[in-house]
Jmol script that loads the backbone (N, CA, C; Angstrom):
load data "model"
ATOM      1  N   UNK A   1       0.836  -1.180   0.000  1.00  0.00           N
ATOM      2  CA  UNK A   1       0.000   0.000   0.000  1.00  0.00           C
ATOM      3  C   UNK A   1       0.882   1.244   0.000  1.00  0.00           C
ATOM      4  N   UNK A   2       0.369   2.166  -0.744  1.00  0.00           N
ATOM      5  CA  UNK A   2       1.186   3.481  -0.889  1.00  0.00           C
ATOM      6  C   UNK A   2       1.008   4.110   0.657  1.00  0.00           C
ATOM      7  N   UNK A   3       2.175   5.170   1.018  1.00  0.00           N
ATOM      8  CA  UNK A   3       2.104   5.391   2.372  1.00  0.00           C
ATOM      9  C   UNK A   3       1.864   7.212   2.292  1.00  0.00           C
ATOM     10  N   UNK A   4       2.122   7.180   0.951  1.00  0.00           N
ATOM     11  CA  UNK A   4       1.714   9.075   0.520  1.00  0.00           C
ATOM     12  C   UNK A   4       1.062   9.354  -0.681  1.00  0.00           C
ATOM     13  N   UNK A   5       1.615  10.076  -1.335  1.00  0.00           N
ATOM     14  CA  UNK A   5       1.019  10.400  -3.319  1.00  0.00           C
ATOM     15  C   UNK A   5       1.745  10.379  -4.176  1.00  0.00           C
ATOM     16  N   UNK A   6       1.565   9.691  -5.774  1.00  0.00           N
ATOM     17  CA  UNK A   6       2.915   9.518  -6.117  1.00  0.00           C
ATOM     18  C   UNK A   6       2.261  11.218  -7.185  1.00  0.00           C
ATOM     19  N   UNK A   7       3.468  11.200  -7.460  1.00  0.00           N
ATOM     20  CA  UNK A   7       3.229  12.763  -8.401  1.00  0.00           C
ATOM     21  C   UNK A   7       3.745  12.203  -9.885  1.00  0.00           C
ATOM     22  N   UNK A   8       2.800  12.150 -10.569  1.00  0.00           N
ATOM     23  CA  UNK A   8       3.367  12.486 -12.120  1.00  0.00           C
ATOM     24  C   UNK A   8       3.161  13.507 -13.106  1.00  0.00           C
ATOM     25  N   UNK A   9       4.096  14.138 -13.896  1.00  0.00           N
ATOM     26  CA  UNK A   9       4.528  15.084 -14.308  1.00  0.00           C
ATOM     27  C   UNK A   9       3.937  14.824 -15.650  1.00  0.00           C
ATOM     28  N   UNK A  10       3.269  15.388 -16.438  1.00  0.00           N
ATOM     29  CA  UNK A  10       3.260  15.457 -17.911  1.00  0.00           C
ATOM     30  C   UNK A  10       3.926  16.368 -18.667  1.00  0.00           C
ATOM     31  N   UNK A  11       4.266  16.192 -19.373  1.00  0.00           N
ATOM     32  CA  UNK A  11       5.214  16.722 -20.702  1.00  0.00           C
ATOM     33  C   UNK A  11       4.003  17.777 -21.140  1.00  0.00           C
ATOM     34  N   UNK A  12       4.208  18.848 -21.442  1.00  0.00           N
ATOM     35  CA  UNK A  12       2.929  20.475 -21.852  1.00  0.00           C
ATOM     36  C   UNK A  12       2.390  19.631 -22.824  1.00  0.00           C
ATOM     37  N   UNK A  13       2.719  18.619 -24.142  1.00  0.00           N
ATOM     38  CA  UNK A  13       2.406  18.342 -25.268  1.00  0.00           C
ATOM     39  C   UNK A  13       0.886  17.430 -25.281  1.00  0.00           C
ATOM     40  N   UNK A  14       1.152  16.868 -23.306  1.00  0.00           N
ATOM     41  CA  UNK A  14       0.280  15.436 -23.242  1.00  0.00           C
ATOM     42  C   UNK A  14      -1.067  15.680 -22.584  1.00  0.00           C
ATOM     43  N   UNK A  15      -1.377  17.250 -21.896  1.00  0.00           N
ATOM     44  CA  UNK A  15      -2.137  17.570 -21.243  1.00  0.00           C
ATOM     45  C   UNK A  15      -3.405  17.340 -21.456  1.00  0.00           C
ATOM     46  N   UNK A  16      -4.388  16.607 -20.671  1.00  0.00           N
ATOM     47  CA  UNK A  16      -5.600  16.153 -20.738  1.00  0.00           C
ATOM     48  C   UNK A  16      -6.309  17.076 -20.665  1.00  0.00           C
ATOM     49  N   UNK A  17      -7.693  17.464 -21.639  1.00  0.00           N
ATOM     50  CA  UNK A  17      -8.507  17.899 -21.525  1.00  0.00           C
ATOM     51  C   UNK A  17      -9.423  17.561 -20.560  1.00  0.00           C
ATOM     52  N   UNK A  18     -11.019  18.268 -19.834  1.00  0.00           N
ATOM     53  CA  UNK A  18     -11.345  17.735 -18.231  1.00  0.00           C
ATOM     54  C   UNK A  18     -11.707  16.560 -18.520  1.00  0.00           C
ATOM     55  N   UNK A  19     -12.319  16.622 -19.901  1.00  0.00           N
ATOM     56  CA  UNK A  19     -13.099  15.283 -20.604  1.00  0.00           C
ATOM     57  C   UNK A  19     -12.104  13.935 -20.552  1.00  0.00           C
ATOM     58  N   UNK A  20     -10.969  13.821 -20.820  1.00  0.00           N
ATOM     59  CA  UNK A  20     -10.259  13.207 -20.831  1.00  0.00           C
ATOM     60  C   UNK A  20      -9.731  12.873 -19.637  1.00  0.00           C
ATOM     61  N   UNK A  21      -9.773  13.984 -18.885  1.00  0.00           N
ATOM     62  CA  UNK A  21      -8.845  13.428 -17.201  1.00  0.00           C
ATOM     63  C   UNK A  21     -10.650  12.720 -16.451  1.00  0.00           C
ATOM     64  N   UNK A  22     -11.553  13.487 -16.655  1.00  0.00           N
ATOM     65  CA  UNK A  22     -12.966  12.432 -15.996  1.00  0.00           C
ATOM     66  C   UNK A  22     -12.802  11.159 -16.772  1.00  0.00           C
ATOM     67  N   UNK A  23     -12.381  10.993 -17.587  1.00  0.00           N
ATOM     68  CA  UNK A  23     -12.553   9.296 -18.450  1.00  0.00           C
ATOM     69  C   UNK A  23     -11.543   9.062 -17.801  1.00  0.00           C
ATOM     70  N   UNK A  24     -10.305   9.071 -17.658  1.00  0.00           N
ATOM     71  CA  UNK A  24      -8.942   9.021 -17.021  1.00  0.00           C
ATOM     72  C   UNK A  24      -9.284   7.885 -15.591  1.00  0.00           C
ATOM     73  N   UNK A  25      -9.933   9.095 -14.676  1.00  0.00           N
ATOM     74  CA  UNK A  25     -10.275   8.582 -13.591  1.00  0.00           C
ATOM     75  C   UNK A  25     -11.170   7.521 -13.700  1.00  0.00           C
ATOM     76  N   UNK A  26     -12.439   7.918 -14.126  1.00  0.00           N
ATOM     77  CA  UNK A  26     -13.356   6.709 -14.439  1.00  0.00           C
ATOM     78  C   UNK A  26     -13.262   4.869 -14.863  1.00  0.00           C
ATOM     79  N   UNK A  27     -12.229   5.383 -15.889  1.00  0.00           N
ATOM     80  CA  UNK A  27     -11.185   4.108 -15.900  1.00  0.00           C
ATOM     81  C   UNK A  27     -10.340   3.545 -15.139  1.00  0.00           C
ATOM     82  N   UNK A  28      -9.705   4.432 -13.943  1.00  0.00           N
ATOM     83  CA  UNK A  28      -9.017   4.191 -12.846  1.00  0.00           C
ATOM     84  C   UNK A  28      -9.951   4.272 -11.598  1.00  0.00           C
ATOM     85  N   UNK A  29     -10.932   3.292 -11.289  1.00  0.00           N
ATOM     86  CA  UNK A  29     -12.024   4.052 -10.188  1.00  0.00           C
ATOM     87  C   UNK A  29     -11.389   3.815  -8.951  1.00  0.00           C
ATOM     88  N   UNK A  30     -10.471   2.771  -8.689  1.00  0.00           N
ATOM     89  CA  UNK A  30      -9.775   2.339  -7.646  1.00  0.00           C
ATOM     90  C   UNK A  30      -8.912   2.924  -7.040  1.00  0.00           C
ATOM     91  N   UNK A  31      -8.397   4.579  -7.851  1.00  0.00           N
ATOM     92  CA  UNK A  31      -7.346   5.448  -7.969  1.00  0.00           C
ATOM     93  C   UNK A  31      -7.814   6.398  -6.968  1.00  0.00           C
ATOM     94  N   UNK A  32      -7.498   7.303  -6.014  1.00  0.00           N
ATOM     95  CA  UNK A  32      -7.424   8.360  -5.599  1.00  0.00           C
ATOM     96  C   UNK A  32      -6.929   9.159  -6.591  1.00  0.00           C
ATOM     97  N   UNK A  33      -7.392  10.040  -7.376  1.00  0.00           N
ATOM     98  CA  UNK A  33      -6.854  10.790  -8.445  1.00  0.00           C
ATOM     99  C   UNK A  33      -6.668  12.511  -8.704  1.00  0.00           C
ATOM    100  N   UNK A  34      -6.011  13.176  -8.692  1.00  0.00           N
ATOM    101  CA  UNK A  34      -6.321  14.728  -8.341  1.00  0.00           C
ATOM    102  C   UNK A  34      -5.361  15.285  -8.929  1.00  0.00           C
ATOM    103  N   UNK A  35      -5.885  16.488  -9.761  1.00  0.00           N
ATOM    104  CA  UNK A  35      -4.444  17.148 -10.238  1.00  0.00           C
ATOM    105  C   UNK A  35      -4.049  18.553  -9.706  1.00  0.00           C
ATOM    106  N   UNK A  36      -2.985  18.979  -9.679  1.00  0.00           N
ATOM    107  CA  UNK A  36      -2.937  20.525  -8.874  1.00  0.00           C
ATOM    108  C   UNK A  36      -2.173  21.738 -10.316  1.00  0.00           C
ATOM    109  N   UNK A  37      -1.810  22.555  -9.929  1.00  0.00           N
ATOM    110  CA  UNK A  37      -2.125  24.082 -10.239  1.00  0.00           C
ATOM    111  C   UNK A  37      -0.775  23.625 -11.476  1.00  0.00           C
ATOM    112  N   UNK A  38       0.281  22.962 -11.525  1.00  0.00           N
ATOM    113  CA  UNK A  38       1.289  22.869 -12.198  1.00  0.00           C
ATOM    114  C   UNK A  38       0.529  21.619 -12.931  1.00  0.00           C
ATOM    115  N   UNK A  39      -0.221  20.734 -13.142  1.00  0.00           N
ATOM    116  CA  UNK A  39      -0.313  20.513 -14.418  1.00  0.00           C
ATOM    117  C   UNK A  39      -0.834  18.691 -13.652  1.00  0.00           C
ATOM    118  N   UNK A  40       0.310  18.393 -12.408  1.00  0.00           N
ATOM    119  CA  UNK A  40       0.618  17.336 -12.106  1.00  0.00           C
ATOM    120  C   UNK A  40      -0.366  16.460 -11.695  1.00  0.00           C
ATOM    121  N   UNK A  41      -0.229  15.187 -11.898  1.00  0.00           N
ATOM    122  CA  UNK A  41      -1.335  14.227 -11.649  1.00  0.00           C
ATOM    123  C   UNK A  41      -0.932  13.945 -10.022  1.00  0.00           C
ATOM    124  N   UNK A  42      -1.591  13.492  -9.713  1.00  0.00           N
ATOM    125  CA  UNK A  42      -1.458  13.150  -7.923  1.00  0.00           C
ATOM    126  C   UNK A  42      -2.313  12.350  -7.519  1.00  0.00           C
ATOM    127  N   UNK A  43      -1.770  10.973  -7.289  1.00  0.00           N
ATOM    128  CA  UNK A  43      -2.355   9.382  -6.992  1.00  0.00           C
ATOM    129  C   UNK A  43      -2.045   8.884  -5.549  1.00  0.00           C
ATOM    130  N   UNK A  44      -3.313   9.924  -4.867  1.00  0.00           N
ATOM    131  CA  UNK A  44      -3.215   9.633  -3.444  1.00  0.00           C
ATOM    132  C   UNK A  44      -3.273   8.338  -2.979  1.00  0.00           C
ATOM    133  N   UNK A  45      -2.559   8.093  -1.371  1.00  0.00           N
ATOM    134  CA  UNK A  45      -2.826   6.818  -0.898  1.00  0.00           C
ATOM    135  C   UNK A  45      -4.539   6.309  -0.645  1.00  0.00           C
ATOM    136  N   UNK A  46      -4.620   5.047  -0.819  1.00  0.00           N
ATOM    137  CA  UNK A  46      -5.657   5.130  -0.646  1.00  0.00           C
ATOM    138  C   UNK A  46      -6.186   4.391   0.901  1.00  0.00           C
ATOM    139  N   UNK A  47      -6.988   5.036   1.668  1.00  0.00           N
ATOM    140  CA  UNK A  47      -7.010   4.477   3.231  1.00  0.00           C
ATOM    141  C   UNK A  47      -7.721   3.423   3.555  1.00  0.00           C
ATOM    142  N   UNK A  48      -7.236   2.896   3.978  1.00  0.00           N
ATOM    143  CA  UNK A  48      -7.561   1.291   4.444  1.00  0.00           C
ATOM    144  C   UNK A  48      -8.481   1.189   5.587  1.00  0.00           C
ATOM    145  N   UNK A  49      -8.882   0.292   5.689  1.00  0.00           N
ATOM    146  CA  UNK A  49      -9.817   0.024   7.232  1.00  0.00           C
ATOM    147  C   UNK A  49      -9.372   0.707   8.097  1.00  0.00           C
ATOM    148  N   UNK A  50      -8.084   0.412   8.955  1.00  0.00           N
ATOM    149  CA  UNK A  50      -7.446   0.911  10.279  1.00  0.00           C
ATOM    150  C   UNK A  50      -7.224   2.212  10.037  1.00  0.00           C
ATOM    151  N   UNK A  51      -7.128   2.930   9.145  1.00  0.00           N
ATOM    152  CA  UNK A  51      -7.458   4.300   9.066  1.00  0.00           C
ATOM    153  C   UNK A  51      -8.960   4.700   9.131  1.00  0.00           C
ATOM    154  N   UNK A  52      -9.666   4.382   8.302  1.00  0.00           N
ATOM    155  CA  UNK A  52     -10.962   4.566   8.955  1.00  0.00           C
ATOM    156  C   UNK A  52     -11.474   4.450  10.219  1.00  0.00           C
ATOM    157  N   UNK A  53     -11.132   3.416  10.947  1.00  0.00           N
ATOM    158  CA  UNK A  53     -11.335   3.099  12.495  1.00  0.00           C
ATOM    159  C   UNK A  53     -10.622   4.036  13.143  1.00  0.00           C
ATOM    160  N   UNK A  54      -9.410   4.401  13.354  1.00  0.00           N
ATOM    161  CA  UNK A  54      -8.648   5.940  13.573  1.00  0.00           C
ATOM    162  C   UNK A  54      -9.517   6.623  13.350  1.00  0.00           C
ATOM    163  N   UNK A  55      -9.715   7.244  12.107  1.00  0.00           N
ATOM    164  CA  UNK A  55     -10.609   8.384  11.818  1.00  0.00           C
ATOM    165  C   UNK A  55     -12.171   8.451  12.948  1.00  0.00           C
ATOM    166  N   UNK A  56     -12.552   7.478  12.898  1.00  0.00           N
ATOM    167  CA  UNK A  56     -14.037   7.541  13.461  1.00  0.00           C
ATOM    168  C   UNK A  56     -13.638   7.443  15.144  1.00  0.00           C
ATOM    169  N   UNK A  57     -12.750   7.163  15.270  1.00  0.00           N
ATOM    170  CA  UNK A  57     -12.385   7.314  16.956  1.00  0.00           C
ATOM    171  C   UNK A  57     -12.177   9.023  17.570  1.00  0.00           C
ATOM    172  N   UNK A  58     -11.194   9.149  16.439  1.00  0.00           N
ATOM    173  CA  UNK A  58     -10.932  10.374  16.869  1.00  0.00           C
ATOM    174  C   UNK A  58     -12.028  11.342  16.548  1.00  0.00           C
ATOM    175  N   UNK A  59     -12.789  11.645  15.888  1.00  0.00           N
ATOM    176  CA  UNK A  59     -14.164  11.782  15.340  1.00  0.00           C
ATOM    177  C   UNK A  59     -14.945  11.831  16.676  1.00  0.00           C
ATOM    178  N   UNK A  60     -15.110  10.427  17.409  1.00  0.00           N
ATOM    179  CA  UNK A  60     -15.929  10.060  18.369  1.00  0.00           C
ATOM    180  C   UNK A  60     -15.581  10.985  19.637  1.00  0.00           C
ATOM    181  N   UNK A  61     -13.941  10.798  19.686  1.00  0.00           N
ATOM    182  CA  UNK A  61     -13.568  11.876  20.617  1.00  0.00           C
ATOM    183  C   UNK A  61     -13.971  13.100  20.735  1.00  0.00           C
ATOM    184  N   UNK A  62     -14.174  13.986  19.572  1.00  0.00           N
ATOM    185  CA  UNK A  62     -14.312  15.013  19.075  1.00  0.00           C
ATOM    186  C   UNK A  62     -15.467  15.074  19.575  1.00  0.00           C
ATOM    187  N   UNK A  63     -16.758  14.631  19.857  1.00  0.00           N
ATOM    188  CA  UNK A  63     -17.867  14.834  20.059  1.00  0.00           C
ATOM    189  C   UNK A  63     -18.401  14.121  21.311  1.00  0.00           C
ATOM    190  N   UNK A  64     -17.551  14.094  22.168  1.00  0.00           N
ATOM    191  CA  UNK A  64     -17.459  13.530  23.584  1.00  0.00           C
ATOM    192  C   UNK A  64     -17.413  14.980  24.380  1.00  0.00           C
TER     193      UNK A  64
END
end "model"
wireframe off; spacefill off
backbone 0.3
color backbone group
């Protein structure tokens, strides 16, 4: 399991239109997928059970 995001870089020539990056993802549904302000693709980790259980604890705390 990935433990961060991997970053990939496209070349200016290869840049996806939105149409193309929504099919992109759609085809990748299993992907955490997101791109930022420089162009770059960004293939977040994706969280597993024991992160969820974390999450909802501390959550639970929060509202204790």
């Amino acid at each position: 399991m990935l433990e961060d995001q991997i970053i990939l870089q496209m070349p200016p020539d290869l840049q996806m239109t939105d149409e193309q990056f929504f099919e992109f993802c759609q085809i990748n549904r299993d992907l955490q997928i997101e791109t930022n302000k420089f162009g770059e693709l960004l293939i977040m980790s994706p969280t597993g059970s024991e992160t969820g259980n974390r999450d909802g604890r501390i959550i639970q705390q929060l509202m204790n």
